[in-house]
N, C-alpha and C positions, 0 to 999 in steps of 0.2 A: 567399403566407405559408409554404407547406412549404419553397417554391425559397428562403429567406430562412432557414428553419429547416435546413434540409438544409445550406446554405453554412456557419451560423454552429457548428453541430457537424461539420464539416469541416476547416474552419479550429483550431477547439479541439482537435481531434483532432492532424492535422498538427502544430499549434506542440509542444503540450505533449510531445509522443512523441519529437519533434527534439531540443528541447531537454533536455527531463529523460533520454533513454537519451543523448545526448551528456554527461553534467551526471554518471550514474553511471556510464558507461563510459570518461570519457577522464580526466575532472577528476579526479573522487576518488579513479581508478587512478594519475593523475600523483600527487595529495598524498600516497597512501601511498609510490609509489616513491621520492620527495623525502624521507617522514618516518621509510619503515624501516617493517617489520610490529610489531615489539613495540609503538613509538611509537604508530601507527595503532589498534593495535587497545587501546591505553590510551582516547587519544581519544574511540573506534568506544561504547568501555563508560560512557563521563560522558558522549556525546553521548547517548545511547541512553539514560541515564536520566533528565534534563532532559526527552526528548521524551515519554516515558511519563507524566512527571509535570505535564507541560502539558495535560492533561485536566483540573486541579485548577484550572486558570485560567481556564476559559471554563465550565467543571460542563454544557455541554450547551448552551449560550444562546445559539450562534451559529446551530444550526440552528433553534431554534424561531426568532429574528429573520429568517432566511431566507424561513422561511414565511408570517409576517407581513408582509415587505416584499411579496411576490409578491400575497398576498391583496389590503392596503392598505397603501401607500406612506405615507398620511401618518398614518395609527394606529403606524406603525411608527417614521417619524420619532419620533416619542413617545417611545416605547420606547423609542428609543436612550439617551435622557436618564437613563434609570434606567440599562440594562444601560451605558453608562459606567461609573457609578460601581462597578455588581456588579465588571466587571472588573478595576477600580483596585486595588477590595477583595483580588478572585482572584488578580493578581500579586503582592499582597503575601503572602497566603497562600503562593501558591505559591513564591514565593524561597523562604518560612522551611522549610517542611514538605521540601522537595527539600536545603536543606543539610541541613535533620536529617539526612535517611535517608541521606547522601552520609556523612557524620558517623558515621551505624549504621552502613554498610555498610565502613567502615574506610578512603574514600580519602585518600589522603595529601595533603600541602602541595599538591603542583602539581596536583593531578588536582582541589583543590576552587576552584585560582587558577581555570583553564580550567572550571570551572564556571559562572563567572560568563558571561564570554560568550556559555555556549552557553544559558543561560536568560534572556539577551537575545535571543538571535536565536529562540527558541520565543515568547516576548511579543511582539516585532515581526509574526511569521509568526501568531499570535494576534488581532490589529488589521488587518490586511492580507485575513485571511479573513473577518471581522466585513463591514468596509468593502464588499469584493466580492459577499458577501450582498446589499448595501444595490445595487451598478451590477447584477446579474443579476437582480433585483424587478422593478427600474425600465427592463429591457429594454434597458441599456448594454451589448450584449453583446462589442462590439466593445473596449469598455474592458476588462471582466474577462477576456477573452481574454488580451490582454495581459499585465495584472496578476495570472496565472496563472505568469507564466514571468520577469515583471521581475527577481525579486531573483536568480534564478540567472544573467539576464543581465549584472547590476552585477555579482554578485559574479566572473564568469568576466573580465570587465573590468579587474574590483581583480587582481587573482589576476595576467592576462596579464602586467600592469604590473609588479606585483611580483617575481616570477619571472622576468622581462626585466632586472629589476636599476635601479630605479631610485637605489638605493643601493646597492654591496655587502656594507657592512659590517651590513647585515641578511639571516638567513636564515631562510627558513619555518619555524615550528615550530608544533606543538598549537597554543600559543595565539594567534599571529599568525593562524592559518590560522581561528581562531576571531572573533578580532575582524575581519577582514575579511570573514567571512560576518556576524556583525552589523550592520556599517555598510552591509553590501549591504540587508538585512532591513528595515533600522532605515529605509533613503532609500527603500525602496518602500514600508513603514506609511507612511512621513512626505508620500508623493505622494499615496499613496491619499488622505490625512486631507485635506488641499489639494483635492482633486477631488471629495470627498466636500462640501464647504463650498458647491463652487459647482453642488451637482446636486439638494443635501437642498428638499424640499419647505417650501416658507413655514411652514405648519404647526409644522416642527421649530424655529422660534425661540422658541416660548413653548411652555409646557408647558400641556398639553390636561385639566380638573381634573377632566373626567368618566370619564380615567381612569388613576388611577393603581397605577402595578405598586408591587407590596411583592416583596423578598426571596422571600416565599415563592413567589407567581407564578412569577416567574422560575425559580427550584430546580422547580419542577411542574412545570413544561415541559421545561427541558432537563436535570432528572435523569435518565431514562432511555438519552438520549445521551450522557450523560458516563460512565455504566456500562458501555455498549456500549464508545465510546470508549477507555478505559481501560483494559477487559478485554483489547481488542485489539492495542493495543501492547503491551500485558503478556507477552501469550503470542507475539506477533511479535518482542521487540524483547530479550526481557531475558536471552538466551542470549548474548549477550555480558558479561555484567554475570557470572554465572554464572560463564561460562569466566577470568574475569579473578581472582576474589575465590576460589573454591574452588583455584585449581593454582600450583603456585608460581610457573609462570614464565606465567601466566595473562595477561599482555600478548601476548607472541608467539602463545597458541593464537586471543586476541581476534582478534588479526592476519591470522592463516591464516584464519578463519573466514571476519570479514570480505571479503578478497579474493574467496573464493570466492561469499559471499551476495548479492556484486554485480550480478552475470550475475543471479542469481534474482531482484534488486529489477529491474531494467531489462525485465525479460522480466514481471513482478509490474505495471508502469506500465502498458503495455500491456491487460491484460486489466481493472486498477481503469478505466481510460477505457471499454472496453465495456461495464461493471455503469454506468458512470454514464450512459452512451446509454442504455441499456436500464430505469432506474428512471423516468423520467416515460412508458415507455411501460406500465409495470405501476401508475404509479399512476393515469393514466388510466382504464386498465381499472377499477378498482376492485373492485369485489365480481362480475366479468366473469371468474370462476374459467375459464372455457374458454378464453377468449384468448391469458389467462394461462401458462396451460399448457403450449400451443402453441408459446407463444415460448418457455417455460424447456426446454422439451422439444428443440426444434431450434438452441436455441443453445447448451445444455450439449451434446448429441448433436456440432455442430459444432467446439466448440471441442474436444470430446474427443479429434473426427479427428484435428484440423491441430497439439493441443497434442502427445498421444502420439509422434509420428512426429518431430516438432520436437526433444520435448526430448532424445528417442533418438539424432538425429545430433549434436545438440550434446555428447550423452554421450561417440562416438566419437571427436570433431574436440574434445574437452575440454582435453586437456595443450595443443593448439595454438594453440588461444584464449587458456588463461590465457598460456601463456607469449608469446603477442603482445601481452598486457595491462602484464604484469606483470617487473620487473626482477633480481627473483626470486622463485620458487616453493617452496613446499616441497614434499617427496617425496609428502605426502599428499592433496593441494591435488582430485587426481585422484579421488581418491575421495569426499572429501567434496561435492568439485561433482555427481556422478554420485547421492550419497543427497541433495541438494537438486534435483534433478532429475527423481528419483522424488516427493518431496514436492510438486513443485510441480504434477503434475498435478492433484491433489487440492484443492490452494490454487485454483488458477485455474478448475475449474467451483463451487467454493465461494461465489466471488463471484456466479453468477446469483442461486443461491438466497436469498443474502443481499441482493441486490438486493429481490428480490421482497418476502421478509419486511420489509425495510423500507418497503416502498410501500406494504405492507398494513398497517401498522404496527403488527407482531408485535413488540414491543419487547422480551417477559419472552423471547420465544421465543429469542432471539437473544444478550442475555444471559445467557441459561441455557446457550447450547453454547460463547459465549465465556469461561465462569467456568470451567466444566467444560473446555476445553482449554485453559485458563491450569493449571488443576490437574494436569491430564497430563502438560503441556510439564517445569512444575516438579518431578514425580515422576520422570519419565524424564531429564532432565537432571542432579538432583541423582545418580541410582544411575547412568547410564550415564558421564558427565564421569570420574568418579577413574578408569575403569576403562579407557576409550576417546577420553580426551581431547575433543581436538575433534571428533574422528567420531562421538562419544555423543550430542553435539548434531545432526548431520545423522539420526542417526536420532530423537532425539527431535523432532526436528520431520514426520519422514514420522509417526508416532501421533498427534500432534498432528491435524497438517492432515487424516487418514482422520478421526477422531473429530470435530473441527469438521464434514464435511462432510456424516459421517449424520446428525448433528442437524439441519443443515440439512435435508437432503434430509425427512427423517422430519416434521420439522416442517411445511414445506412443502406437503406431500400431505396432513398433518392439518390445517390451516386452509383446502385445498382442497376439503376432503370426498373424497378420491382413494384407493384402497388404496393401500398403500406399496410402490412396485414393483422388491421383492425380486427376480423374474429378471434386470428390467434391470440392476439393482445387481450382481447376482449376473455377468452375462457382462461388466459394467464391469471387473470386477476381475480376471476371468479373462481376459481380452485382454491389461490393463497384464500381468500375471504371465506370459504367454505371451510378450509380447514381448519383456521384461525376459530370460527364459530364452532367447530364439531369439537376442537382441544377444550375450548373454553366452555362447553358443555357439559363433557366428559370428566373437566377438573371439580367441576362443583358435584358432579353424583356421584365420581368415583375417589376415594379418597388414598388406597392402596397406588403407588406410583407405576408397579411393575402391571396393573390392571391398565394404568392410564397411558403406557408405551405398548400396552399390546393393542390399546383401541385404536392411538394416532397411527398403526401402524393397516391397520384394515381402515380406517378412513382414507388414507390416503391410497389404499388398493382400489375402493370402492369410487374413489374420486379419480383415478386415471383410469381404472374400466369404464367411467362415466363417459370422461372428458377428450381421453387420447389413447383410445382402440386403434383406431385404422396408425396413429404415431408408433404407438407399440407393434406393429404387427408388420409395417413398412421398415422400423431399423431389428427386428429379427430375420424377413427374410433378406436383408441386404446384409447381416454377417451370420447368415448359414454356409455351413461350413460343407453343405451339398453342391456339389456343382450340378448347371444344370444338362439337360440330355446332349447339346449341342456343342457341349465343352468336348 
């Protein structure tokens, strides 16, 4: 059973990591280079608000059906029959309420044409994760693996085709590039719906009278996740919206931004797959606060090692990445990858905790640090953007992500029963700042690059023999591979 568990989070692991950093590093650097940064980052801002607002289409219901289906398959079938309809309901809400605000927010003709599309392809990818809900219950793991990666497969297909020229009197644009991710979206909802017909439990053909969901049911259960939900693409997503509507040439800075937020989403993929390994191991645990611990303790500790040092040389090796990405760069490009850089330390041990708290199901706990850095993002962004353009947003996002993650952290230790551990916190931060000072030292004496990855590489030795001896030397001997005399 583990040998069969261990393959099938292997496997999910491997595809999705292939495909989605292939999907944001090659695809969508090609479409901006085809569509031009101003165009892009037009795009970058109606895509990105269509996604935020597809929270309003599911209110939270796909997780609580998840949980259902895993518990009982065919109480769940049931269920389906209702949250159908909830759904039908939520995309129809959700069109209207998303042109409104599109409407407040003042976009114009084209930007609310390409609207439609893209809150097509949020409703397909809405039905597509319902459906997969329904194959990972029922232990199809082999199916939702797949159906994890399908529509970026169709659409890189559509895409190859297009851009090959099947016509030439057709060429890419926003909305072409929009309706082709639809139709990718749209044929894997429409497989899933097809596979789901021939997998649903007998049960699911008539409706079960002993019990039936109301509206409100439904809103109980997946209210709390559509908060969570919604908060957090809020505070993730809407700095581009932001940079677009507040500047005047606010497409271009969407643009640059973009470009650069790339590298952070791909690097972003990677670490959401570990919080997702990692929650069925803390929900097991359950009210097993020391296990618990244990693991948030040596997996944040870990990722700290290997993210600090990572995102340090990618800071160094920065202009040479973007510009092997990209067809053109802006002069700033440099900078703002390097304060998304900083930010993403913070992002990336964020997600253990938030692992956790969701296992435990701290739901207020969690929405209280995501409201609260939805509110910081939008303070710092609105005062820092007129002043600092797009770089106001790279730093509005490092406050952001530090502030999400003491809640985190803070909350965490308090539903543990744990004092809140201030030192650790305390040399966390004094390492990142030590380093950050030792790279930015080293860049101005040393001017050779492969010079300036061999320094960050011994500062950051000489900073954890400084800092976390007795850390290093406690997770060596607990996977030494000696047993000891009494084994």
């Amino acid at each position: 059973m583990r040998r069969v568990l261990f393959k099938n989070i292997t496997l999910y692991l491997a595809i999705n990591l292939a495909i989605k950093c292939f999907w944001v590093l090659v695809v969508e650097a090609m479409v901006q280079n085809s569509l031009g940064t101003a165009a892009f980052g037009s795009y970058q801002a109606v895509y990105n608000l269509s996604l935020i607002m597809s929270a309003i289409m599911d209110l939270g219901i796909t997780n609580a059906y998840n949980r259902e289906t895993a518990r009982s398959p065919a109480e769940a079938s049931t269920m389906f029959l209702y949250i159908r309809r909830f759904k039908l309901a939520g995309s129809i809400i959700y069109l209207l309420s998303t042109l409104f605000l599109a409407k407040i927010i003042g976009f114009n003709k084209e930007e609310l044409l390409l609207l439609w599309p893209l809150m097509g392809i949020q409703m397909a990818v809405s039905w597509t994760l319902l459906f997969r809900g329904v194959f990972g219950g029922m232990h199809l793991f082999h199916t939702d693996r797949w159906f994890s990666v399908a529509d970026r497969i169709i659409i890189m297909i559509l895409l190859g085709l297009f851009i090959v020229g099947l016509d030439s009197r057709f060429r890419l644009t926003s909305f072409t590039y929009g309706i082709i991710q639809m139709i990718g979206t749209g044929a894997t909802a429409l497989l899933a719906a097809m596979i789901y017909r021939g997998v649903r439990p007998l049960s699911s053909l008539s409706t079960n009278e002993d019990k039936n969901w109301s509206y409100r049911d439904l809103l109980a259960l997946g209210g709390p996740y559509f908060l969570v939900a919604m908060l957090t693409l809020a505070y993730t997503r809407i700095d581009t919206i932001i940079l677009q509507r507040i500047l005047p040439h606010g497409d271009y800075e969407a643009g640059v931004y973009s470009a650069c937020y790339r590298l952070y989403e791909a690097m972003n993929q990677i670490i959401l797959l570990i919080a997702v390994v990692l929650f069925p191991y803390f929900a097991k645990s359950g009210s097993g606060h020391a296990d618990n611990m244990k693991i948030i303790r040596w997996a944040a500790l870990l990722l700290f090692w290997i993210i600090c040092p990572v995102c340090m040389l990618i800071f160094i090796w920065r202009n040479e990445l973007l510009g092997a990405i990209y067809t053109y760069l802006d002069p700033r490009s440099g900078q703002l990858m390097g304060l998304l850089l900083v930010a993403f330390i913070p992002a990336s041990i964020s997600y253990i905790f938030g692992a956790y708290l969701m296992a435990m199901h701290q739901m207020r706990q969690i929405i209280w640090a995501a409201g609260w850095g939805l509110v910081i993002n939008l303070a710092a962004n609105f005062f820092l953007i007129p002043h600092w353009q797009v770089l106001g947003t790279g730093v509005a996002i490092i406050f952001t992500q530090i502030w999400v993650l003491s809640f985190f952290i803070y909350f965490t230790y308090l539903h543990a029963g744990i004092r809140f551990p201030s030192f650790q916190t305390a040399k966390g931060i004094a390492s990142v700042l030590l380093l950050i000072t030792g790279i930015w030292g080293v860049s101005g004496l040393i001017s050779s690059l492969w010079l300036q990855t061999l320094a960050t590489v011994l500062i950051w030795a000489a900073i954890c023999g400084i800092f976390y001896t007795r850390e290093m030397k406690d997770f060596i001997v607990l996977h030494s591979p000696i047993t000891s005399p009494s084994a």
